[in-house]
Structure formats: structure tokens, C-alpha cells
C-alpha positions in Angstrom: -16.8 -4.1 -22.1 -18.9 -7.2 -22.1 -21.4 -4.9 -23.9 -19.1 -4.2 -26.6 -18.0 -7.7 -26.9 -21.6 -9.5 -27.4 -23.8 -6.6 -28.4 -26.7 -8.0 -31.2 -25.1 -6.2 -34.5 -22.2 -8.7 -34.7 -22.0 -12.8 -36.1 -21.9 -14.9 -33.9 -18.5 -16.3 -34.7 -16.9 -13.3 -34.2 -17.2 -13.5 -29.7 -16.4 -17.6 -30.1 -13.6 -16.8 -32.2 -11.9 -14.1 -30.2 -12.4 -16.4 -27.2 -10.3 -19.0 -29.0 -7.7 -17.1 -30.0 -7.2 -15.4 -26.2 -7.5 -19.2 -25.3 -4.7 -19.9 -27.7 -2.5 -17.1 -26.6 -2.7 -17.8 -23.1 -1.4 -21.1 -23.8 1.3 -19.9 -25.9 2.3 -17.7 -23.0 2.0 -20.3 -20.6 4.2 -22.9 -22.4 6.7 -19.8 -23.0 6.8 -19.6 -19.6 6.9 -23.1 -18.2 9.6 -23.5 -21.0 11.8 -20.9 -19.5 11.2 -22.4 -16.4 12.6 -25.7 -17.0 15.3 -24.4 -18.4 16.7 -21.8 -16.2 15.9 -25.1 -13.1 17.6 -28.0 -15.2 19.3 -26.3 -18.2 23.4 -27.1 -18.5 26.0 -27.3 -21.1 24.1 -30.2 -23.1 20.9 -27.6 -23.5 20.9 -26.2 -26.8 21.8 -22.1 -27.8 18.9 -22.1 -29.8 16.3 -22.6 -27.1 16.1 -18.9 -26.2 15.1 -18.3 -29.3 12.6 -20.6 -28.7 11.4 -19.3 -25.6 11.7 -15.6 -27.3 9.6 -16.5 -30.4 6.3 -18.7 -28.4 6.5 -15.1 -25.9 6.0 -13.1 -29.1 3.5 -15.1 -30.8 1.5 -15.4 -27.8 1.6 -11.3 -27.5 0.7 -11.3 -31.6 -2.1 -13.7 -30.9 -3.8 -11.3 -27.5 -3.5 -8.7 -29.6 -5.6 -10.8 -32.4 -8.2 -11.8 -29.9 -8.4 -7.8 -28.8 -8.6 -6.7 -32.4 -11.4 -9.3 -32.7 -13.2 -8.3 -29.6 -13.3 -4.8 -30.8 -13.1 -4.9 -34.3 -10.4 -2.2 -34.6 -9.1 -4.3 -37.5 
């Protein structure tokens, strides 16, 4: 895999910028999670309806984003 990832025929953007964006998504999961978290811990009557959708949306657009950084590692565009 590694081989596939930084083999000589590619820019050298291409490895940094799929780094970046796995880095990005694993954030975006991360604060999806810590998010759902909080919420299921401290949430009551006073936390807003809309914060599931929340939660939903930052879960998918980490999963968009890994699948970005894999379409960039492999350049299956």
C-alpha cells in the first residue's frame, strides 16, 4: 500500500494532500463523536431537536471526506 501511495510517477501534492484530508476527516469524526457524547451525558429538555442533525451531518462529512483522502491515495477518481 505504502508503495502505491508514494511511488515516483505521481506530484508531490498529491500524498501531502490525501494526508490532509484523512487528517481532516478524522477530526470531523472525532468531533461527531465527542459531540454525541456530550450530549447523550449532559443533554435535557433545554438541548435543541436540531443537534442530531448536527451530529448526523459532521458523521457524514467525515465519511465523504475518508473516502476523498482514499480516492486521492489511489487515484480511483
Amino acid at each position: 500500500m505504502l508503495n502505491t501511495i508514494f511511488s515516483l510517477n505521481q506530484p508531490i501534492w498529491q500524498p501531502l494532500a490525501g494526508i490532509a484530508v484523512l487528517l481532516l476527516a478524522a477530526w470531523e469524526l472525532y468531533s461527531g463523536y465527542t459531540e454525541f457524547q456530550r450530549i447523550h451525558k449532559h443533554g435535557n429538555r433545554a438541548t435543541s431537536g436540531f443537534s442530531a442533525f448536527a451530529i448526523y451531518y459532521s458523521i457524514a462529512i467525515g465519511l465523504i471526506l475518508l473516502g476523498g483522502a482514499y480516492s486521492i491515495f489511489t487515484m480511483k477518481f
